[in-house]
FIKOLZA-1660 file (N, C-alpha, C; in steps of 0.1 Angstrom, whole numbers, plus 5000, padded with zeros to 4 digits):
% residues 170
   i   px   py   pz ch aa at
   1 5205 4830 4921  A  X  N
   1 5193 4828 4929  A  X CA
   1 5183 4839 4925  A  X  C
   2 5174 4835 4922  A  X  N
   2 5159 4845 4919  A  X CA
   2 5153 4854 4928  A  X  C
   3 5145 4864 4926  A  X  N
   3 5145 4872 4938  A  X CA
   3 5132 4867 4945  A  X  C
   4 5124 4856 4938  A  X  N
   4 5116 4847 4952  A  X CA
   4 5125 4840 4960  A  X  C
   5 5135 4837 4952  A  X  N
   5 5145 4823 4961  A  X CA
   5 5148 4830 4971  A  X  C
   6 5157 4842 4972  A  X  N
   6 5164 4854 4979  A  X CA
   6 5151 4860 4991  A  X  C
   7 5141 4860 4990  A  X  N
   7 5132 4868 4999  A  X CA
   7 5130 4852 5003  A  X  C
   8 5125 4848 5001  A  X  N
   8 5123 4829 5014  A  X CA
   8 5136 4823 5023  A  X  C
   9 5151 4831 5013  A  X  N
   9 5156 4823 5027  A  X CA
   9 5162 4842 5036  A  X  C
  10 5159 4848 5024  A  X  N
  10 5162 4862 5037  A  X CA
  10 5151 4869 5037  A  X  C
  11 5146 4870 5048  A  X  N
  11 5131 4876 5044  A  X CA
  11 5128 4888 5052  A  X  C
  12 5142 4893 5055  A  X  N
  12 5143 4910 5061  A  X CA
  12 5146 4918 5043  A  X  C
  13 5152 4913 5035  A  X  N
  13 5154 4918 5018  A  X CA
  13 5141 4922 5012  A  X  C
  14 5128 4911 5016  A  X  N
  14 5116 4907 5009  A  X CA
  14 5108 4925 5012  A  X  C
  15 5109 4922 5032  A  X  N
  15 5103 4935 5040  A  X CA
  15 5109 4942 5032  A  X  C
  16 5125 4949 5029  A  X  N
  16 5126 4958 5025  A  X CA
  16 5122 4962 5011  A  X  C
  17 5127 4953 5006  A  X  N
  17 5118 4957 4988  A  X CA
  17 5101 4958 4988  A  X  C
  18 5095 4953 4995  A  X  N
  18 5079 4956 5001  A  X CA
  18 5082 4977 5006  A  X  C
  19 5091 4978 5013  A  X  N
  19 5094 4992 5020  A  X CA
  19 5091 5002 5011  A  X  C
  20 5098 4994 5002  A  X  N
  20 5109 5005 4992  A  X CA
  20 5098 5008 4979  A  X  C
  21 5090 4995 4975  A  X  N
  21 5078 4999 4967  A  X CA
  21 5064 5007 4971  A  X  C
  22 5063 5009 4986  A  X  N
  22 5055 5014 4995  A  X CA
  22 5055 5025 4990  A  X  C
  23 5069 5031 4996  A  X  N
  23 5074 5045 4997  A  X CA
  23 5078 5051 4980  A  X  C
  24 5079 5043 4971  A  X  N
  24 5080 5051 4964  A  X CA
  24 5071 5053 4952  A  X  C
  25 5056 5046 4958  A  X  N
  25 5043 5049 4956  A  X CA
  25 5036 5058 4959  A  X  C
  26 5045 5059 4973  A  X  N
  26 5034 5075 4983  A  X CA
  26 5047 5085 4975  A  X  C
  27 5054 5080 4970  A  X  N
  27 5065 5093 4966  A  X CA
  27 5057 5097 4950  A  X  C
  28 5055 5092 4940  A  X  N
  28 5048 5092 4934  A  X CA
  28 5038 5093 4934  A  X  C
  29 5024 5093 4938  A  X  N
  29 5014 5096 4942  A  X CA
  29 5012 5111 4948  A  X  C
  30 5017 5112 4959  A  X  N
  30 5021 5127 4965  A  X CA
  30 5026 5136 4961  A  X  C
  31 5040 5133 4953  A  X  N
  31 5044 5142 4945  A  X CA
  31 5038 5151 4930  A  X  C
  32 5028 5143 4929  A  X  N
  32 5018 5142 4918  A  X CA
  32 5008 5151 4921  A  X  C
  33 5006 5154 4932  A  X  N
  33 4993 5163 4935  A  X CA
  33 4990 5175 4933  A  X  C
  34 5001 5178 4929  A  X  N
  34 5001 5198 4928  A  X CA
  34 5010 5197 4920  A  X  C
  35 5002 5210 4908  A  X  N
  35 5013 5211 4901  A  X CA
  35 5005 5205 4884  A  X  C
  36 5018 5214 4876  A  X  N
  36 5009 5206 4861  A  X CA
  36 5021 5191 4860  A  X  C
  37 5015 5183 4852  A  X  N
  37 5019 5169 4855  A  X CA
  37 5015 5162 4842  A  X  C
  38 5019 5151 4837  A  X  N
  38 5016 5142 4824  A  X CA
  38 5007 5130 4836  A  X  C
  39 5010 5137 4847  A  X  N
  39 5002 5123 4857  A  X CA
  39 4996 5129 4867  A  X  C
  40 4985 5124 4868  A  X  N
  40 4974 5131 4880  A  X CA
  40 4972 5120 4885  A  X  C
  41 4974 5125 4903  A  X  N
  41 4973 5116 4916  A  X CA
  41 4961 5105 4914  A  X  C
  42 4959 5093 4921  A  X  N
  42 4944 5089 4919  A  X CA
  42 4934 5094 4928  A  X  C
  43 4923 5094 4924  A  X  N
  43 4909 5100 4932  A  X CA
  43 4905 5088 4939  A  X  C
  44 4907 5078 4935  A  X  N
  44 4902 5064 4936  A  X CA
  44 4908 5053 4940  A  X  C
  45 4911 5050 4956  A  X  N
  45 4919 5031 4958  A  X CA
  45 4910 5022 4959  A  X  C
  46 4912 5011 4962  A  X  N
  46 4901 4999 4964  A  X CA
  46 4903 4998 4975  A  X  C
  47 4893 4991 4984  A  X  N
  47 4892 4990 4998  A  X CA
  47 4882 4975 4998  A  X  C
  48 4884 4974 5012  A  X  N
  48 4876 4958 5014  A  X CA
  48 4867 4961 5026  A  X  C
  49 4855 4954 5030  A  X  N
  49 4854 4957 5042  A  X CA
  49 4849 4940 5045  A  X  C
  50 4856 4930 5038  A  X  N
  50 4852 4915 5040  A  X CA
  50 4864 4909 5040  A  X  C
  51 4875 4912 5047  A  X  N
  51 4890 4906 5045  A  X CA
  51 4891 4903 5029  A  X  C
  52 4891 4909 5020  A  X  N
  52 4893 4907 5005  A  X CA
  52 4885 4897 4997  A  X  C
  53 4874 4892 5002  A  X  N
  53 4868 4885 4990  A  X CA
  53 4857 4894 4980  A  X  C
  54 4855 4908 4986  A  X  N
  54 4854 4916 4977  A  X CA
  54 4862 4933 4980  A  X  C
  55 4857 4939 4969  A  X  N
  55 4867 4950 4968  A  X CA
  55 4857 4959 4967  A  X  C
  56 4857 4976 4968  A  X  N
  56 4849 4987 4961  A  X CA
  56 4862 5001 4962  A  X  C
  57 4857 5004 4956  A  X  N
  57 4862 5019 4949  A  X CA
  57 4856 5033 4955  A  X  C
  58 4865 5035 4962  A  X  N
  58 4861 5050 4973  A  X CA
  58 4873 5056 4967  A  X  C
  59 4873 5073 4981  A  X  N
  59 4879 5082 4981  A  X CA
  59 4896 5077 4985  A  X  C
  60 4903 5082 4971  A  X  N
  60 4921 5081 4979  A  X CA
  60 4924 5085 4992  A  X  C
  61 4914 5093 4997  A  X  N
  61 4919 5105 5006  A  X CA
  61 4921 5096 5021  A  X  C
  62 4913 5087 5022  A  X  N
  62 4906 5082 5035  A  X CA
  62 4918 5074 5037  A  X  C
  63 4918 5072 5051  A  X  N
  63 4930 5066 5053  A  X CA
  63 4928 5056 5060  A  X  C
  64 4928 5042 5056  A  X  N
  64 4923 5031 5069  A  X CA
  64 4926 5029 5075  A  X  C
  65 4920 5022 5087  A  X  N
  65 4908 5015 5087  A  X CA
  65 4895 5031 5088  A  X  C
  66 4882 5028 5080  A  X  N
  66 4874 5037 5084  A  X CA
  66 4863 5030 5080  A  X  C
  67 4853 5036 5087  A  X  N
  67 4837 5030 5084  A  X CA
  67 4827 5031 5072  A  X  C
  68 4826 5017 5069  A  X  N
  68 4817 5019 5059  A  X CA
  68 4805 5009 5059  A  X  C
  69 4793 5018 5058  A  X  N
  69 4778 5008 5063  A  X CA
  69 4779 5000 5075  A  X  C
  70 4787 5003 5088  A  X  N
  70 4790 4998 5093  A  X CA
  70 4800 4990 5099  A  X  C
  71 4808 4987 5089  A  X  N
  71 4820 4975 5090  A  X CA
  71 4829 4984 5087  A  X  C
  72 4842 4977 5089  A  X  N
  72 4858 4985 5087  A  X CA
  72 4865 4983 5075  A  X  C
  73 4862 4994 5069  A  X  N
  73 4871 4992 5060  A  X CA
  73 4887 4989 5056  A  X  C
  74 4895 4987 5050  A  X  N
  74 4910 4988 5049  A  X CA
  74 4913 4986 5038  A  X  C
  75 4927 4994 5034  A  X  N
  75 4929 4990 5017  A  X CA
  75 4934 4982 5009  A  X  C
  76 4927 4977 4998  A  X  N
  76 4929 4962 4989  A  X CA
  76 4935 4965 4983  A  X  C
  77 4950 4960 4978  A  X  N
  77 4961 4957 4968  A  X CA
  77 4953 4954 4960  A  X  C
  78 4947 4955 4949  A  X  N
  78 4939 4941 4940  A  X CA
  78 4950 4941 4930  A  X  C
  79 4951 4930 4919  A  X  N
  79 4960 4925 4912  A  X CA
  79 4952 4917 4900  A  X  C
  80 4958 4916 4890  A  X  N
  80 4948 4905 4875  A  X CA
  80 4961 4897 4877  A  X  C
  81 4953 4886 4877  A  X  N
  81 4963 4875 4872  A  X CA
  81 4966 4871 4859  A  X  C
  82 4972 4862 4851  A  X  N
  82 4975 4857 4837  A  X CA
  82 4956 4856 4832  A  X  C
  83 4951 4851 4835  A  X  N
  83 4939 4850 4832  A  X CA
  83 4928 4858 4832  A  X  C
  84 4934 4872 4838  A  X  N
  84 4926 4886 4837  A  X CA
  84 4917 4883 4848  A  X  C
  85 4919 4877 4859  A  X  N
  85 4909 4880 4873  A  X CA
  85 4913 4888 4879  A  X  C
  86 4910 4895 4890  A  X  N
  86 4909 4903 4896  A  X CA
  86 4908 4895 4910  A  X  C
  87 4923 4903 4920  A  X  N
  87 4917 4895 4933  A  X CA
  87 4924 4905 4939  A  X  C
  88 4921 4906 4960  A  X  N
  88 4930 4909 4965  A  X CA
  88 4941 4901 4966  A  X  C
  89 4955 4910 4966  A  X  N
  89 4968 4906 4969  A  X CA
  89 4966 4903 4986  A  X  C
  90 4971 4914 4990  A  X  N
  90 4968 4922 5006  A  X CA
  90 4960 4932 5010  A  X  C
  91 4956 4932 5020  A  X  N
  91 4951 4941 5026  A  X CA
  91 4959 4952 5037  A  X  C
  92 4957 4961 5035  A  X  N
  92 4966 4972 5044  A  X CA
  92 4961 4987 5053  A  X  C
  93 4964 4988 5067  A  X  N
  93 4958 4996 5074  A  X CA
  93 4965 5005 5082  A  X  C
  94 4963 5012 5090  A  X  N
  94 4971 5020 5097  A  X CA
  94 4967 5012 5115  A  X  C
  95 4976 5010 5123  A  X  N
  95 4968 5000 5136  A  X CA
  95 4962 5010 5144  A  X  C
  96 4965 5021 5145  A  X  N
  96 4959 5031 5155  A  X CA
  96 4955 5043 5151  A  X  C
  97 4949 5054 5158  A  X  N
  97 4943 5065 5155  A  X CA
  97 4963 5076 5155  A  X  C
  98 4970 5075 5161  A  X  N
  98 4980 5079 5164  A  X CA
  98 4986 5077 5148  A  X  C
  99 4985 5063 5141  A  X  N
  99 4995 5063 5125  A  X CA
  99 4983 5071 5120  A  X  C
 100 4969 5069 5119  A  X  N
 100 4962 5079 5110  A  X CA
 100 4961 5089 5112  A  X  C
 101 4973 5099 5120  A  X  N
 101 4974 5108 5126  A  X CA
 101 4983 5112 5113  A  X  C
 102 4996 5099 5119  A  X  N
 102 5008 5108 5114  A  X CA
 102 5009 5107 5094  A  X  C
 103 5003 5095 5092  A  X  N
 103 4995 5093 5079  A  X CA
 103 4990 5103 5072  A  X  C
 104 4981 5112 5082  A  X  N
 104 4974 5122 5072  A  X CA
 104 4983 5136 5074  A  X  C
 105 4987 5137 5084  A  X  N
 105 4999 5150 5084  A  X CA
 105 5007 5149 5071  A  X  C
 106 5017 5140 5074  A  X  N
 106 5027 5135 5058  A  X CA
 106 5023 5140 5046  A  X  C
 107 5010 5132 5046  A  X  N
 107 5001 5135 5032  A  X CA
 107 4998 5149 5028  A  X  C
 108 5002 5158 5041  A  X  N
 108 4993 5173 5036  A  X CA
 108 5005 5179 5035  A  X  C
 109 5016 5177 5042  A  X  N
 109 5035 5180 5042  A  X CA
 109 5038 5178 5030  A  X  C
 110 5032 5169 5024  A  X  N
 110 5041 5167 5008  A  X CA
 110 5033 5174 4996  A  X  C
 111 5020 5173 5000  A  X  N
 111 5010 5184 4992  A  X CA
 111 5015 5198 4994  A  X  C
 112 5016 5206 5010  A  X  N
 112 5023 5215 5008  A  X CA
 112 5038 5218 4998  A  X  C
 113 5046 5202 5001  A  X  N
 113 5061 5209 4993  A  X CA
 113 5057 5206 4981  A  X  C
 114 5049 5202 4974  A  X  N
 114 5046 5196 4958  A  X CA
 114 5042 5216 4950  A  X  C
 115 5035 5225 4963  A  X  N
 115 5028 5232 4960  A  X CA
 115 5041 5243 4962  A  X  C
 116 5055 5242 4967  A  X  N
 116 5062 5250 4972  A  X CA
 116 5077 5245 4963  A  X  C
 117 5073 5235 4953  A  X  N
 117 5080 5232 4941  A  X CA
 117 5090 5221 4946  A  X  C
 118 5089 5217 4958  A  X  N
 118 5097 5207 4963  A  X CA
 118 5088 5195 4963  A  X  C
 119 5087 5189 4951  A  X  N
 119 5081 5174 4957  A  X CA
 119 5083 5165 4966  A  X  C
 120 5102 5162 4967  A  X  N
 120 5110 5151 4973  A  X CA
 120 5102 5155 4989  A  X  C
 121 5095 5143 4994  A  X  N
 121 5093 5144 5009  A  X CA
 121 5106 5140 5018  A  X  C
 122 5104 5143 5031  A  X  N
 122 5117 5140 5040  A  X CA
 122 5117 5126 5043  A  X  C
 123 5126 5117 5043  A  X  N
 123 5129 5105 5040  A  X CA
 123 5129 5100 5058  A  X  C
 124 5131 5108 5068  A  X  N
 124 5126 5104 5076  A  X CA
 124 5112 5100 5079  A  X  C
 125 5104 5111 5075  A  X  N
 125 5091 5112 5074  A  X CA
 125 5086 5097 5069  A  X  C
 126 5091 5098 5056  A  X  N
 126 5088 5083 5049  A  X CA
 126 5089 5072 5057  A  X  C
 127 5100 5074 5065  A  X  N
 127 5101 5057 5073  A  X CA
 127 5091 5056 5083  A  X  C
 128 5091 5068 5091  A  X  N
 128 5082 5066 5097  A  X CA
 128 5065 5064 5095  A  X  C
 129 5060 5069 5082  A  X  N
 129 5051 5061 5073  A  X CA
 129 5054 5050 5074  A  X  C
 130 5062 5045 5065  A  X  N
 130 5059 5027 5063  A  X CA
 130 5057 5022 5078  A  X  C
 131 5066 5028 5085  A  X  N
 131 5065 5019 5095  A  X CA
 131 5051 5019 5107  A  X  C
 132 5046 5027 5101  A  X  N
 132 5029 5027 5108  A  X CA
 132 5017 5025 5097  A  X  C
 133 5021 5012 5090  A  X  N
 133 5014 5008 5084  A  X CA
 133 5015 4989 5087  A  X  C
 134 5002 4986 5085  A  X  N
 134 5004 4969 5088  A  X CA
 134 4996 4967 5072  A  X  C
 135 5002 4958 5075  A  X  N
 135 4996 4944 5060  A  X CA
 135 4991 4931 5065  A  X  C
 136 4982 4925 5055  A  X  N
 136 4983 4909 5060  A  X CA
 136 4974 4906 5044  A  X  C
 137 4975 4895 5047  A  X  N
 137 4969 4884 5032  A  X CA
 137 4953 4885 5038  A  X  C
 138 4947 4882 5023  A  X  N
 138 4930 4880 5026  A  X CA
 138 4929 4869 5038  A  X  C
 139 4920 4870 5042  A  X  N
 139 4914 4850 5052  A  X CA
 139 4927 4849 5063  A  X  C
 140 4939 4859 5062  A  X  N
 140 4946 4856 5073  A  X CA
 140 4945 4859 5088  A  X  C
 141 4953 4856 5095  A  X  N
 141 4946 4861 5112  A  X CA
 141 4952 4871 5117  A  X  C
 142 4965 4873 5111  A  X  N
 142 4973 4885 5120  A  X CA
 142 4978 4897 5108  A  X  C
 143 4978 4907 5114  A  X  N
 143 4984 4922 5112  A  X CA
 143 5001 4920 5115  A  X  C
 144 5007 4927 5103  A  X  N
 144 5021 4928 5107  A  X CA
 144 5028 4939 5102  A  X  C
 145 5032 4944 5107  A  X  N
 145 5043 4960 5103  A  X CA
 145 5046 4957 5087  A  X  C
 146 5043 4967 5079  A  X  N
 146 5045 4967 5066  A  X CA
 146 5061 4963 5061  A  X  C
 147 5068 4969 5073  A  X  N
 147 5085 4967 5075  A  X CA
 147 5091 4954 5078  A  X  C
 148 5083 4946 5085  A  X  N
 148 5090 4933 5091  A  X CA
 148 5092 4923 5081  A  X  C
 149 5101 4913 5088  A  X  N
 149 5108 4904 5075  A  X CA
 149 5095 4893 5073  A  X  C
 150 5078 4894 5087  A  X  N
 150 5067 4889 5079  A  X CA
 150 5059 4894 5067  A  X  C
 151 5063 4904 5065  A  X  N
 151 5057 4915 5053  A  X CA
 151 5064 4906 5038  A  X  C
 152 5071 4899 5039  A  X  N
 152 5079 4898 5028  A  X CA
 152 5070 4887 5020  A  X  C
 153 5066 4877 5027  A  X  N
 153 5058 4868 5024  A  X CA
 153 5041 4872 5017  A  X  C
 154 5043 4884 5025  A  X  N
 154 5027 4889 5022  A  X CA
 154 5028 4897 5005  A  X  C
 155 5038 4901 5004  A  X  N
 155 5043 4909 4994  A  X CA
 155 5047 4902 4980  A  X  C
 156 5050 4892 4986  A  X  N
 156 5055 4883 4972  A  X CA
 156 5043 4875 4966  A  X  C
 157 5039 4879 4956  A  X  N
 157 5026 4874 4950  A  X CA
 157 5030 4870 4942  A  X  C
 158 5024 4858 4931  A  X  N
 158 5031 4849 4924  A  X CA
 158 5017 4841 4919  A  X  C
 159 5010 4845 4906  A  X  N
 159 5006 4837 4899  A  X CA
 159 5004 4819 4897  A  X  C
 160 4996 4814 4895  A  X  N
 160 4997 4798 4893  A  X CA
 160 5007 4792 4884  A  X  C
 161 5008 4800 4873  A  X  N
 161 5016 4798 4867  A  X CA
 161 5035 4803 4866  A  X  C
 162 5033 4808 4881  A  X  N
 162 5050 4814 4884  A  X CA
 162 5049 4832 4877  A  X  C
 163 5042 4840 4872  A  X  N
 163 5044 4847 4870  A  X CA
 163 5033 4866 4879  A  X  C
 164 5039 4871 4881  A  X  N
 164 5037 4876 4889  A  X CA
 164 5021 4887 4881  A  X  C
 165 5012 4887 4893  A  X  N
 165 5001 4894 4885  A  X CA
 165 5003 4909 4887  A  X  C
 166 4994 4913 4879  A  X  N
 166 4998 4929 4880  A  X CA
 166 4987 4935 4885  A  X  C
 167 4994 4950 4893  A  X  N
 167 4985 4956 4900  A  X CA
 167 4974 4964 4896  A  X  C
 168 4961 4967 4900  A  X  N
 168 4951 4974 4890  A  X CA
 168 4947 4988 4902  A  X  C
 169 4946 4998 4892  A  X  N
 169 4940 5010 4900  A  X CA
 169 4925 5007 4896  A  X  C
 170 4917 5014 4906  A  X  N
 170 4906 5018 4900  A  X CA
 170 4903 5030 4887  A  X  C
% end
């Protein structure tokens, strides 16, 4: 069984491998910040403030949902497909002022240990990240815990042609 077949009929596996590439993005990314490195953090995510039919290129630092010209921003997965387009995957946000609380604490806890030679952040910490973050597909209606076995669906991206597109930084 394929690992699309395996996340459609168990779709708490899908959440968790969604979890597990989250976390060890912010593990990479963060760990990256301080310090000399062959890899420097990015300056730059993509963000939407039109549920994904377009994207722009701001500050890594900001943490969504936040305002821009007005409207709400939140952050765009974008992806190229086989044919070199560019689209959003998902969209992703923090639901309250309380996660962009504990969101930007984290972020400065792991800057401090990156700067105190300890990169590895506390794995508690981590869960409780993912777990105060929501996801949903462009044009969709609802927000759902980046954790739940609805995340799995949102996470599994899959090309026209069966092959999975890849993800683009700015």
């Amino acid at each position: 069984m394929g690992l699309v077949e395996t996340i459609r009929k168990k779709p708490a596996v899908g959440a968790t491998i969604g979890s597990v590439c989250l976390l060890t993005a912010l593990i990479v990314l963060y760990s990256t910040q301080v310090g000399p490195s062959r890899f420097s953090p990015p300056k730059l995510f993509y963000f939407s403030d039109d549920d994904g039919k377009t994207f722009f290129a701001d500050d890594a630092n900001k943490v969504p949902p936040f305002d821009k010209d007005g409207k709400q921003a939140v952050l765009a997965h974008v992806y190229k497909n086989s044919a070199g387009t560019m689209f959003v995957g998902y969209l992703e946000r923090a639901p309250n002022d309380q996660a962009k609380q504990l969101i930007e604490q984290t972020r400065a806890e792991m800057a401090d240990n990156a700067k105190a030679g300890n990169p590895a952040p506390d794995p508690e910490k981590l869960r409780a990240l993912s777990q105060s973050v929501e996801v949903k597909k462009p044009g969709g209606s609802k927000w759902v815990s980046a954790t739940s076995a609805e995340a799995a669906s949102i996470y599994a991206l899959k090309d026209t042609d069966g092959s999975e597109p890849t993800p683009v930084m700015p």
